[in-house]
C-alpha positions as CSV (number, residue, x, y, z in Angstrom):
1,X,9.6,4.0,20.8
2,X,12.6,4.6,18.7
3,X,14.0,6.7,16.1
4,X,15.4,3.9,13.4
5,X,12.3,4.7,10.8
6,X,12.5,8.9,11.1
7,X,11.7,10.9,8.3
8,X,11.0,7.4,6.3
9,X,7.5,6.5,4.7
10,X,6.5,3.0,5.2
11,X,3.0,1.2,3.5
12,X,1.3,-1.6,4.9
13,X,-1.7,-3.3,2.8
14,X,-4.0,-5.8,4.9
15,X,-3.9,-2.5,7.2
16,X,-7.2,-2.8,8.6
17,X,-6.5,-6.5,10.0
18,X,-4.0,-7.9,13.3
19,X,-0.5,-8.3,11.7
20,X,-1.5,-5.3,9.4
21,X,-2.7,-3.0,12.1
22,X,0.4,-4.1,14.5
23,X,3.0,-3.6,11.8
24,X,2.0,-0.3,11.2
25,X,1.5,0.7,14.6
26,X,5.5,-0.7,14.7
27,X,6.9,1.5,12.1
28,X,4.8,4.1,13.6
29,X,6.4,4.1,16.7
30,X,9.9,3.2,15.4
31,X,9.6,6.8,13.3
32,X,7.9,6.6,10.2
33,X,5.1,8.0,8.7
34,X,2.5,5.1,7.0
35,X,0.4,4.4,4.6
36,X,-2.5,2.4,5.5
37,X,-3.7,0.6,2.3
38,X,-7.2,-2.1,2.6
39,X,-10.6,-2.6,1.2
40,X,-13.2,0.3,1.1
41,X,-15.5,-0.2,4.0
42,X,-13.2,-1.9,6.5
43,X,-12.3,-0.4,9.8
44,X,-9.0,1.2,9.6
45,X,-10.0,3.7,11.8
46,X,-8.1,1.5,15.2
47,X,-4.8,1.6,12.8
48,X,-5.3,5.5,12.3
49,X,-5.3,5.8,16.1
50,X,-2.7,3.8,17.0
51,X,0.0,5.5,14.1
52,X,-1.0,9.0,15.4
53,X,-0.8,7.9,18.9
54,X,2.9,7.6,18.0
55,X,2.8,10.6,17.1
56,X,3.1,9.9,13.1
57,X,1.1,10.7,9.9
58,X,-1.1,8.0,9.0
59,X,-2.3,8.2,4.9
60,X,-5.3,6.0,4.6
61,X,-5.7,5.0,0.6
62,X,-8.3,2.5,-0.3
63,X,-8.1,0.0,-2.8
64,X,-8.3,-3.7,-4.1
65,X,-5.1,-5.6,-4.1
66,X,-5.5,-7.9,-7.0
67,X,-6.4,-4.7,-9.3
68,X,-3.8,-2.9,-11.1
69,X,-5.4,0.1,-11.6
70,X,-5.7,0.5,-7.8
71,X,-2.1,-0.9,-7.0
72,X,-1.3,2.1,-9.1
73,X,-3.4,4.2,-7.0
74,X,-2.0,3.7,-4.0
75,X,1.6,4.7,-4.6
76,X,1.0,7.4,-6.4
77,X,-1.4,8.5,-3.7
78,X,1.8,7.7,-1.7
79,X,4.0,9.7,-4.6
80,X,1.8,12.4,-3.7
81,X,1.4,12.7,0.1
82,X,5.3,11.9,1.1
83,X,7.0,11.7,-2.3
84,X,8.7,8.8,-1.3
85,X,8.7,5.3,-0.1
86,X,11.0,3.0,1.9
87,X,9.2,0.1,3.5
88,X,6.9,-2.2,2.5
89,X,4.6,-4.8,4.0
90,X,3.0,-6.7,1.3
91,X,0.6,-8.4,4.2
92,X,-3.1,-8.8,2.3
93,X,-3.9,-12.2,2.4
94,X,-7.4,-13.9,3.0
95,X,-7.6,-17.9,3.9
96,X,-10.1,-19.6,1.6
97,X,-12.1,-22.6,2.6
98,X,-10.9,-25.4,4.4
99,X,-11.0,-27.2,1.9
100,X,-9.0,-29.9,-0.1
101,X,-8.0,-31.1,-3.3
102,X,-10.9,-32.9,-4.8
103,X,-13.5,-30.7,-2.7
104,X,-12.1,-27.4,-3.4
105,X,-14.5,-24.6,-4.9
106,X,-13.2,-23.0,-7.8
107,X,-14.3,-19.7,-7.7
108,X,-12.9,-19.4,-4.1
109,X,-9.4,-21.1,-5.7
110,X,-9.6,-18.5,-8.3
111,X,-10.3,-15.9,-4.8
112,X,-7.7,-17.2,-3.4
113,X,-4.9,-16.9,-5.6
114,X,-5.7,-13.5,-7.2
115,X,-5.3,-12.0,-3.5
116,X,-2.6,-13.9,-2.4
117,X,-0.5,-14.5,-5.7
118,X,-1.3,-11.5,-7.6
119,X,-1.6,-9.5,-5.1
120,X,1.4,-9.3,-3.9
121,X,3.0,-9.8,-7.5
122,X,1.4,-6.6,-8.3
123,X,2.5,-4.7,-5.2
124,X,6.1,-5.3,-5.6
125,X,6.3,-4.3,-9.4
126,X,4.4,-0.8,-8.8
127,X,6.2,0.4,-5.5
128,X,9.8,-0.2,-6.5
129,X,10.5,2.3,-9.3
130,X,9.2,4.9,-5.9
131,X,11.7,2.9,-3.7
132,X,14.1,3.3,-6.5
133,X,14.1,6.8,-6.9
134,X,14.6,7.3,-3.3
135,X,17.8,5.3,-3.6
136,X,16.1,2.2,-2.3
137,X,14.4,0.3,0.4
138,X,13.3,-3.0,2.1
139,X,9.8,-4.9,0.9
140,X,8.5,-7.9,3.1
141,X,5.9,-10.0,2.1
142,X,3.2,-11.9,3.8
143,X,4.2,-16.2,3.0
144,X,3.4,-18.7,6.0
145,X,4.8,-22.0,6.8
146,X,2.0,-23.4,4.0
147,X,4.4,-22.2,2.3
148,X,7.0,-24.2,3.3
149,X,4.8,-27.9,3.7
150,X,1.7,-29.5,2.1
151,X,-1.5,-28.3,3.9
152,X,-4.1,-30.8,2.0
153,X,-7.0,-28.8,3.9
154,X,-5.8,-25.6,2.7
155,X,-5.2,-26.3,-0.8
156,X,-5.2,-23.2,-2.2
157,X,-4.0,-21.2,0.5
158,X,-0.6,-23.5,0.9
159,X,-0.2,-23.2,-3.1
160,X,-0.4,-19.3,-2.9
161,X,2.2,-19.4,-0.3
162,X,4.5,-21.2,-2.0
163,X,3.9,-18.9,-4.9
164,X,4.8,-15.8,-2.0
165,X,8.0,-17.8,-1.3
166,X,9.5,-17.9,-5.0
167,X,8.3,-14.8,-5.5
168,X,10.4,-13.0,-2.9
169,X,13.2,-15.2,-3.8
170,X,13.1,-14.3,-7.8
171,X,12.2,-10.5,-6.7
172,X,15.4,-10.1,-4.3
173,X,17.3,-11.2,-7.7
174,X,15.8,-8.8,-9.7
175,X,15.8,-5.7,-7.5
176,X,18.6,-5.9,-5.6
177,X,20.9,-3.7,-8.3
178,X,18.2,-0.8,-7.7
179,X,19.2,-1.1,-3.9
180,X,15.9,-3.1,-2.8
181,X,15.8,-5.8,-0.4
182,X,12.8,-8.4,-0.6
183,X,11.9,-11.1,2.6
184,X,9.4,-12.9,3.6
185,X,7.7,-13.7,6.9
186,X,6.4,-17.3,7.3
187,X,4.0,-17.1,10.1
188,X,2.9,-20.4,12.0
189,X,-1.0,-19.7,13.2
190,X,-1.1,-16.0,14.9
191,X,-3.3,-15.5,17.4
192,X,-6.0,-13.6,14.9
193,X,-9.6,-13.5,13.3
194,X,-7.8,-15.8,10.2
195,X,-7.0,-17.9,13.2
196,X,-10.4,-18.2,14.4
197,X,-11.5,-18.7,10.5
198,X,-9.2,-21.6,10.7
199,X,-10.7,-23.1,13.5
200,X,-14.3,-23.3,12.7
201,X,-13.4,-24.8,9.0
202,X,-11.3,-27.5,10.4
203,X,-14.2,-28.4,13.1
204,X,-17.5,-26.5,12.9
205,X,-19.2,-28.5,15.6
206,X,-15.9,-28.1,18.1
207,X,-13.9,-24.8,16.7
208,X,-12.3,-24.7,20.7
209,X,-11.1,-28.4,20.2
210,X,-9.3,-27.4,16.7
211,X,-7.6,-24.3,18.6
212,X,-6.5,-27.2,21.4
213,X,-4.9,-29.2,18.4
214,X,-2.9,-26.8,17.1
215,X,-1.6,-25.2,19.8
216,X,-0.7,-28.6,21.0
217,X,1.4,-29.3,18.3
218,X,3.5,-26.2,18.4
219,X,6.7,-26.7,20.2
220,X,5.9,-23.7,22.4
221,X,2.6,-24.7,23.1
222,X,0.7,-21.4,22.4
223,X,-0.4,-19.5,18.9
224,X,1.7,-16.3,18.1
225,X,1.5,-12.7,18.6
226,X,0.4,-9.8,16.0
227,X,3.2,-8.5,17.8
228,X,6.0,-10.9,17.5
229,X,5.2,-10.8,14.0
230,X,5.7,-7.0,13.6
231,X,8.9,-6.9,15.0
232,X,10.2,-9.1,12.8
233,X,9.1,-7.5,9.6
234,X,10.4,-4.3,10.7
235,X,13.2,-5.9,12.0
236,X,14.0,-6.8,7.8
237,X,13.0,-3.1,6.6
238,X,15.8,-1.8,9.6
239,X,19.6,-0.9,8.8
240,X,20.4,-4.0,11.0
241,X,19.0,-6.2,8.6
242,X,21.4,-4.2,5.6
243,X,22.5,-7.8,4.7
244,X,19.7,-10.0,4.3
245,X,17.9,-10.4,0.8
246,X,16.0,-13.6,-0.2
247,X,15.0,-14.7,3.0
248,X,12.5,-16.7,4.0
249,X,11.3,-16.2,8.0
250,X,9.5,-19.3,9.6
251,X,8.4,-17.1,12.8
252,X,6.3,-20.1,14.0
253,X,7.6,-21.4,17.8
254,X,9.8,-24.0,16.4
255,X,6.7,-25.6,14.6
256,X,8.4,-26.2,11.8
257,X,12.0,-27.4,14.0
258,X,10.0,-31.0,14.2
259,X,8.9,-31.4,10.6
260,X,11.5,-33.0,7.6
C-alpha cells in the first residue's frame, strides 16, 4: 500500500468485472477513495470488499454506459458523495461475437459499438468539467491491441478499438488546457472471463486448444494479469506519469514486438 492517491477520488466503470475490480482495488490501496460504476444486477459486491479492505470508501452507482442520462448520473452521484474527481478508468467494454465481416450480426455490431465507442465517448465528455474544477486529473481508457491490428474474427470489437485509440488521441488535444491527461491501455488477452469468451467463439468444440494457440503466440508464452494491467493504468493517473498525454499502452508480452 501506498499513499500516492490520498484524499483523491478515483471512478472505475466495468467495476464489477477483472481489470475493473483490480484497478479499483489498485487505487484503493494506493489512497483513494472509488467510485464503482456497472450494470444493475451485477456483482460488485467482491470490488466493495476489496476497496474497503484498503481501508477506502467505495461509492457503488449503477448505470448503463452507452446512456447519457445515466453517464450523467454517475458523476453527479460522484459530485455529490466526494465533490470531486481525479482519476478515471473508462474500462466497460464487452467482446461481441466471434464473428467476421460478412457473418457479422448486426444488432450485436450495433451492441458492440454503443458500449465500446460511445461509451467511452460519453464518459470522457461528462467527467471532465468535475476534473476541471478540481484543477484537473488523469482519464485512461480501455483500447486493446485490436486496436492497433486487423482482427477479421472480431470485427466489431477491433473497429471499436481503434475508435478507443483516436479518441484518446483527439481527447488529450482537447483537454489538455483544462489540466487533463487522456491514455489508453492496449491489453493483449488478460487472463479473464472475456478471455474465456474468446476461447469458446474461436473453437466451440476445443475452447482449451484456442487458449493453447494464443498463449503460444505471445512472446512470453502466458496470457496477462488483471493485475499487471492495473498497475499500469494507475501508473498513467500517478504524478510520475505528469508528462505523458496521448499515449497509447500495448501492455501485451511483446505480442505486438513481432507484428509490422
Amino acid at each position: 500500500m501506498s499513499d500516492r492517491f490520498e484524499g483523491k477520488v478515483a471512478a472505475v466503470t466495468g467495476a464489477a468485472g477483472g481489470i475493473g475490480r483490480a484497478a479499483a482495488q489498485r487505487f484503493a490501496a494506493d489512497g483513494a477513495d472509488v467510485v464503482l460504476i456497472d450494470l444493475p444486477g451485477t456483482a460488485i459486491e467482491e470490488t466493495v470488499s476489496a476497496v474497503e479492505r484498503a481501508g477506502r470508501q467505495a461509492h457503488v452507482v449503477e448505470a448503463d454506459v452507452t446512456k447519457s442520462a445515466d453517464v450523467r448520473g454517475y458523476v453527479e452521484s460522484t459530485r455529490e458523495r466526494f465533490g470531486r474527481l481525479d482519476y478515471f478508468f473508462n474500462n466497460a467494454g464487452i467482446l461481441g461475437p466471434v464473428s467476421s465481416l460478412f457473418d457479422y450480426p448486426e444488432e450485436m455490431f450495433d451492441a458492440v459499438l454503443q458500449v465500446n465507442v460511445k461509451g467511452v465517448w460519453l464518459g470522457m465528455r461528462e467527467v471532465a468539467p468535475l476534473m476541471a474544477e478540481n484543477g484537473g486529473g488523469a482519464i485512461v481508457n480501455t483500447a486493446s491491441i485490436a486496436g492497433l491490428q486487423g482482427t477479421p474474427t472480431l470485427f466489431a470489437y477491433g473497429a471499436s478499438k481503434h475508435a478507443v485509440v483516436g479518441m484518446t488521441r483527439s481527447a488529450a488535444m482537447t483537454l489538455v488546457g483544462q489540466g487533463i491527461r487522456v491514455n489508453a491501455v492496449c491489453p493483449a488477452v488478460i487472463d479473464t472471463p472475456m478471455a474465456v469468451e474468446l476461447e469458446r467463439g474461436s473453437s466451440p468444440d476445443a475452447p482449451e486448444m484456442a487458449r493453447d494457440m494464443m498463449q503460444a503466440g505471445n512472446l512470453m508464452g502466458r496470457y496477462g494479469t488483471v493485475e499487471e494491467i492495473a498497475g499500469l493504468v494507475t501508473y498513467l493517473c500517478s504524478d510520475d506519469a505528469s508528462f505523458i498525454n496521448g499515449g497509447i499502452y500495448p501492455i501485451d508480452g511483446g505480442g505486438t514486438a513481432t507484428r509490422r
